[in-house]
GULUM-469606 format. One record per residue (C-alpha): residue number from 1; residue in one letter; x, y, z. Coordinates in pm, 1 decimal. Each point is the difference from the previous one (the first is absolute). Layout:
<recs>
   num   residuo         c1         c2         c3
   NUM         a          X          Y          Z
...
</recs>
This chain:
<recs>
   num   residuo         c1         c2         c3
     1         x    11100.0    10892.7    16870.0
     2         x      -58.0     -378.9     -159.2
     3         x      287.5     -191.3        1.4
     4         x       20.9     -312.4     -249.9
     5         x      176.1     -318.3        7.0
     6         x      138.0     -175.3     -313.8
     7         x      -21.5     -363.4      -45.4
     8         x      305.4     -157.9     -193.0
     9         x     -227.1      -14.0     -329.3
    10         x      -13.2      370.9      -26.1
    11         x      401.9        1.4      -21.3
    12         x       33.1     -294.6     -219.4
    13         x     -280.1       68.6     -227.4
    14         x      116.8      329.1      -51.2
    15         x      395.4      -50.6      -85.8
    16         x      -81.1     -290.0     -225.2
    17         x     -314.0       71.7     -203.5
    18         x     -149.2      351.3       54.7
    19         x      295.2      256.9      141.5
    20         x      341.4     -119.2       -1.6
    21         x      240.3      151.7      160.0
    22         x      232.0      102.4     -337.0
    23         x     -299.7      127.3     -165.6
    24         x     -293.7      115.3      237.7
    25         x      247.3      182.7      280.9
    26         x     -315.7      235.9       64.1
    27         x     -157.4     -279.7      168.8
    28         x      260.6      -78.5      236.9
    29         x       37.5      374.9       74.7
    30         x     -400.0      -50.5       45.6
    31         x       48.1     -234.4      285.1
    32         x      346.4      160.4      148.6
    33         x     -118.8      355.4       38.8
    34         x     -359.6     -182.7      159.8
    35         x      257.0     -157.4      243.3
    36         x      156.4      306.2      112.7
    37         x     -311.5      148.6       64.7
    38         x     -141.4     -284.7      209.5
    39         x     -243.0     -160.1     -212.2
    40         x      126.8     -261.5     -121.5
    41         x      197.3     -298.9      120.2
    42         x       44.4     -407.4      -78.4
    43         x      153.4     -229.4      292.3
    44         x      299.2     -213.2       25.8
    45         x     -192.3     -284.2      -81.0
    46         x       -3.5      145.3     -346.1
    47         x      327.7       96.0      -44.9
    48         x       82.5     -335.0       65.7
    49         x     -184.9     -125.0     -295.4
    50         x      123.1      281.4     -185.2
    51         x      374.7     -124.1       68.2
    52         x      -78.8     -323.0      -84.5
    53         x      102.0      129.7     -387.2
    54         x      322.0      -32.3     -124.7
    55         x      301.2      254.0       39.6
    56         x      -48.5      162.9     -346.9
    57         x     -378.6       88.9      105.9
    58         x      -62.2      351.2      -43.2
    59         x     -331.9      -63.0      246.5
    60         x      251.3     -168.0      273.4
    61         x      252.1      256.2        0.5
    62         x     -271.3      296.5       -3.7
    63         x     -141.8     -182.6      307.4
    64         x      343.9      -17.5      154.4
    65         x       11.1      400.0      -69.7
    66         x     -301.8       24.4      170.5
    67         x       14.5     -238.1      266.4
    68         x     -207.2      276.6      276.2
    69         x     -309.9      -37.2     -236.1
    70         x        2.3     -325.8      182.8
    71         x     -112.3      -20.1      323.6
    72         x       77.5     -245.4      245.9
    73         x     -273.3     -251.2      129.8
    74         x     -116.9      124.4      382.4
    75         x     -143.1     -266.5      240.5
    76         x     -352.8      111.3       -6.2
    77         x       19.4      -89.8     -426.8
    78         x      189.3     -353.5      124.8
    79         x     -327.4      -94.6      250.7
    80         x     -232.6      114.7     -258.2
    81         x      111.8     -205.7     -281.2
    82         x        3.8     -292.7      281.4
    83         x     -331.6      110.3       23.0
    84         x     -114.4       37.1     -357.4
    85         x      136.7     -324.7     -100.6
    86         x     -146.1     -209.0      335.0
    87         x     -333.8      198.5     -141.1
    88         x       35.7     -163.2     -368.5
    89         x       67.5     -327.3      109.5
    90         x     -280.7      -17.4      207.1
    91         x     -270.8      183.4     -198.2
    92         x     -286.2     -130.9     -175.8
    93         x      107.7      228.7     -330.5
    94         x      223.2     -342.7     -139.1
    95         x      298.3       84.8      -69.6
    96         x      237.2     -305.7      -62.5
    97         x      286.0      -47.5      231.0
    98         x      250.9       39.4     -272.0
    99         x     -123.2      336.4      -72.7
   100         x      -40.2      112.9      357.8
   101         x      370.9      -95.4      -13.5
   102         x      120.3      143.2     -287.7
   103         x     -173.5      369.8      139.8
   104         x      202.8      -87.3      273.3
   105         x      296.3       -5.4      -77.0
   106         x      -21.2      274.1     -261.5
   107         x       47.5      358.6       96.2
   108         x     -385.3       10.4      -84.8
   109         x      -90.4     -110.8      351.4
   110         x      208.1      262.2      169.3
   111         x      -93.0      276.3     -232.8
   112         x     -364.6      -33.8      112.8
   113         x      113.4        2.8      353.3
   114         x      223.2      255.2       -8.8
   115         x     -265.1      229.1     -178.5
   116         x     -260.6     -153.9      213.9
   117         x      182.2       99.9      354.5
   118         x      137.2      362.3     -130.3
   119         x     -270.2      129.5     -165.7
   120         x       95.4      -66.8     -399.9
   121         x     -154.3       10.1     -330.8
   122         x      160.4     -343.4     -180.8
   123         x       85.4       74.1     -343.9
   124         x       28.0     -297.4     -218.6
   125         x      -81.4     -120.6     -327.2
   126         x     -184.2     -335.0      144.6
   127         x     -391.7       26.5     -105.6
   128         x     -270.7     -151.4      177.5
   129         x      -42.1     -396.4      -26.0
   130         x     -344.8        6.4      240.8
   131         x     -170.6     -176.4     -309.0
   132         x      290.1     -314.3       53.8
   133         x      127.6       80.9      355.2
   134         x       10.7     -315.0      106.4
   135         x      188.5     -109.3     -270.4
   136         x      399.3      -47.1      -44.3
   137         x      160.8      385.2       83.4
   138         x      -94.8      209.3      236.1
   139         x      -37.6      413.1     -103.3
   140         x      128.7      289.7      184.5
   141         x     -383.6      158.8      -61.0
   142         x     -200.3     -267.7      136.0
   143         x      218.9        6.7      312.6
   144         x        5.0      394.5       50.5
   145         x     -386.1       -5.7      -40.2
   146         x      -38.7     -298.6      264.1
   147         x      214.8      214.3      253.3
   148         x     -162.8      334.9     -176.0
   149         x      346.4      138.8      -57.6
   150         x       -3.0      231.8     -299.5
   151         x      147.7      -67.9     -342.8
   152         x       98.7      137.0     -343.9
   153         x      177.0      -38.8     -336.3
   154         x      240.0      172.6      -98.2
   155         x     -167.1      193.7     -272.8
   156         x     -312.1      133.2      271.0
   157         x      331.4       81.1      199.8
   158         x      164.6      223.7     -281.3
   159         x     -382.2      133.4      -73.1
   160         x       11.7      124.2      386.3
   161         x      272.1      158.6      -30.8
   162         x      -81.0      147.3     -358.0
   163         x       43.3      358.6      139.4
   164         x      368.7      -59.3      116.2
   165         x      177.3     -242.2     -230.0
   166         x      -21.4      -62.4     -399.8
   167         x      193.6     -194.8     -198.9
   168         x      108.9      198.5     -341.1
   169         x      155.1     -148.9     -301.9
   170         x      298.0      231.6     -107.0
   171         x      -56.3      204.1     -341.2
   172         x      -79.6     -198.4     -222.0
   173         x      104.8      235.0     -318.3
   174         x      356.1     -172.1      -56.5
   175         x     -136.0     -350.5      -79.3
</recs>
């Protein structure tokens, strides 16, 4: 069975342009009933973020609801983003030390790692900067591919799944 890990975009993103939580619940019941089966999970690192909202976010309290989702960082994942940042800051790819930084201290750096050391796909909405990567930001995709750790969107995730899970607008007669 694959088992995907959800960077803090793919909550974010979701609630406040594509499926909020008041309107799209058939996502969230998308990613819950993944959960219970196994497959899917984010880490503490992005519930943190995610808590970071204020006390009348519907994203922050559905986090809080489903704090397990969230796994807790092991020490193999703390060494290896050690690793993967002493890598970046001594590579010849250029990234500038602000942006090595900034991936640092983001949950970014510890969602590679974590998928990286416990065999994850990353699921994010980050694209591929390899045209610009040594420019200002640093991308969950050029990282995975350096360490050839697997990742997804979320829309190649819900086309996996296709089989199991659809989202279906109510009848639309009484409009």
């Amino acid at each position: 069975m694959d088992k995907y890990l959800l960077d803090t975009n793919i909550f974010i993103n979701a609630h406040r342009q594509y499926f909020p939580i008041d309107f799209c619940p058939a996502f969230w019941s998308f990613l819950e009933k993944l959960n219970q089966k196994g497959e899917v999970y984010s880490i503490e690192n992005v519930w943190s973020e995610i808590a970071r909202g204020s006390d009348q976010d519907l994203l922050k309290a559905w986090a809080k609801e489903h704090k397990s989702m969230f796994l807790n960082i092991d020490v193999k994942t703390a060494l290896s983003v050690g690793q993967i940042i002493g890598d970046l800051q001594k590579s010849s790819y250029g990234f500038r030390e602000v942006a090595i930084a900034e991936f640092a201290a983001a949950a970014d750096s510890f969602v590679v790692a974590f998928a990286k050391e416990n065999g994850f796909t990353v699921v994010s909405h980050e694209v591929s900067s390899k045209a610009s990567i040594s420019k200002k930001h640093i991308k969950i995709p050029d990282i995975c591919s350096l360490y050839k750790v697997p990742y997804i969107s979320i829309y190649q995730l819900f086309t996996k799944k296709k089989d199991v899970y659809q989202f279906v607008l109510k009848d639309l007669q009484d409009i």
